[in-house]
C-alpha positions in Angstrom: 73.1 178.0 294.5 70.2 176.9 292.6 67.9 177.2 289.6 64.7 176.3 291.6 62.3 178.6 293.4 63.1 178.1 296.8 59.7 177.9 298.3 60.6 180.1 301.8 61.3 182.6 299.7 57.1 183.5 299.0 57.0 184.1 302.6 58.9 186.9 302.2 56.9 188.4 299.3 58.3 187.1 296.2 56.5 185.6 293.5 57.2 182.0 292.2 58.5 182.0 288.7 55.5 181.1 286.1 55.7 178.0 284.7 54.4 179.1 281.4 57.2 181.7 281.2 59.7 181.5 278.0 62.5 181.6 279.6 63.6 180.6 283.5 66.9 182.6 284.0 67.1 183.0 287.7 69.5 181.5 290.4 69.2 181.5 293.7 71.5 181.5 296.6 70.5 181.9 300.2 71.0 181.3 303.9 68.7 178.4 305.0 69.6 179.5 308.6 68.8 183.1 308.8 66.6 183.3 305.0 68.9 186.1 303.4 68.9 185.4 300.0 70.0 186.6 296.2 68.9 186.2 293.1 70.6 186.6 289.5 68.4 187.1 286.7 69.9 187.7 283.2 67.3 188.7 280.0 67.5 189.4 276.5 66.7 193.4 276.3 64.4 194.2 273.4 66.3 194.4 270.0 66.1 198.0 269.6 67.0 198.3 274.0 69.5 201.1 274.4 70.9 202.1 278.2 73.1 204.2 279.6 74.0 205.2 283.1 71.2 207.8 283.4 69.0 205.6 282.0 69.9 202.8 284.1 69.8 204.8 288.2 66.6 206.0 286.5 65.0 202.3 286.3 67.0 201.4 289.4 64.4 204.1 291.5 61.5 203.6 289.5 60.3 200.7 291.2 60.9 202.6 294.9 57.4 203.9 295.1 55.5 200.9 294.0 57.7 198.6 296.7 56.7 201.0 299.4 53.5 200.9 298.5 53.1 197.3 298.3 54.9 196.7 302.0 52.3 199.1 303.5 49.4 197.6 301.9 50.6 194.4 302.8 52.0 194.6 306.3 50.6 198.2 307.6 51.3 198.9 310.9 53.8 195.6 311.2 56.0 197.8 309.0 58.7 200.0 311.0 60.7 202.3 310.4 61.0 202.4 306.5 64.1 204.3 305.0 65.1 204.4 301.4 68.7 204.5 300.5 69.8 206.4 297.8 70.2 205.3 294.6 74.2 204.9 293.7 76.2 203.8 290.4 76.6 200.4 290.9 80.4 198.4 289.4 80.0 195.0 288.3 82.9 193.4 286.2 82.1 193.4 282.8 78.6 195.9 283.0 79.1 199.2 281.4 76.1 200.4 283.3 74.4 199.6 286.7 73.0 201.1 289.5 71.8 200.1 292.8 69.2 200.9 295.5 67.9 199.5 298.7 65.0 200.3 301.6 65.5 199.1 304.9 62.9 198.6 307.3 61.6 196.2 310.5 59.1 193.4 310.0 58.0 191.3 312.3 60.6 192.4 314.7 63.2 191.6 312.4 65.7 194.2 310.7 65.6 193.7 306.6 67.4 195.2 303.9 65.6 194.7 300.3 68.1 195.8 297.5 68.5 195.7 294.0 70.8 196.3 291.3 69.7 196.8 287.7 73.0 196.4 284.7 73.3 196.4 281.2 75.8 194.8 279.2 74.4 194.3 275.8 72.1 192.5 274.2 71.3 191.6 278.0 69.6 193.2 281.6 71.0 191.7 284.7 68.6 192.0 287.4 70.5 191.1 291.0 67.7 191.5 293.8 68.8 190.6 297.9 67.3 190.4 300.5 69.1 190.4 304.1 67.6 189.1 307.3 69.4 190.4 310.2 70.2 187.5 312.9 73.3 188.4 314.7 76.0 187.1 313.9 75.0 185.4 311.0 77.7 187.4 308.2 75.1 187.6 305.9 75.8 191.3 305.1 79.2 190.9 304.4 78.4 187.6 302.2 75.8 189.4 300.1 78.9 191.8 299.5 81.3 189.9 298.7 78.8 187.6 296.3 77.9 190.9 294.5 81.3 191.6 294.3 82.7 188.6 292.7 80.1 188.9 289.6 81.8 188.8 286.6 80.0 189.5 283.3 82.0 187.4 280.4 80.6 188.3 276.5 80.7 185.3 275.2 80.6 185.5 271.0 79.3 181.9 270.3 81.2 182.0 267.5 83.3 178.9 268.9 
């Protein structure tokens, strides 16, 4: 795990963090073998935020159009066999609401799954995007699964 960029990761169409951004409040883990990655990203939500289930699968398919469009634009015909998976309630120790959703599709001969799951526990929005590379063999499914899994939301007061 890790707090830097890690620089394959642009290859596969992710944008560096800005350096003039407030906050940094990703980590990284990955695969340096196969490229299959996750990323955790917890922000403050707005002071007036509200969310609840609805609200959250709502957000959590929002962004499904614009990703299609941008992997046709930017791969057109290298881009096989696009399917969207639906979008599902999503449990995660300690989040009241989350929801999850994925497309799957073939680049470059190899078999992807690009998923994300969008949470709220308050004051904060946990952002948890993956991305899985298939190489055979490689587990990488089942570790994605069982990372997502173990996250565990703790509210911490500060008042000690």
């Amino acid at each position: 795990m890790t707090t830097e960029f890690p620089d394959f990761m642009e290859t596969l169409g992710y944008d560096r963090p800005s350096p003039t951004d407030k906050e940094q409040t990703e980590v990284y883990a990955f695969n340096p073998e196969t490229g299959t990655n996750i990323q955790f990203d917890v922000t403050p939500a707005g002071p007036n935020a509200t969310f609840d289930q609805e609200k959250i699968q709502w957000l959590a398919t929002v962004g499904t159009d614009s990703l299609k469009s941008e992997l046709a634009e930017e791969h057109g015909k290298n881009l096989v066999d696009l399917a969207i998976g639906p979008t599902e309630p999503a449990s995660l120790k300690g989040v009241p609401f989350a929801a999850r959703k994925h497309v799957i599709y073939t680049l470059g001969g190899t078999r992807r799954e690009q998923g994300w799951i969008y949470g709220f526990a308050e004051p904060y929005q946990i952002f948890i995007l993956y991305m899985i590379l298939e190489k055979e063999g490689s587990g990488d499914r089942e570790e994605i699964g069982r990372t997502i899994d173990s996250f565990r939301w703790i509210a911490h007061s500060g008042d000690d």
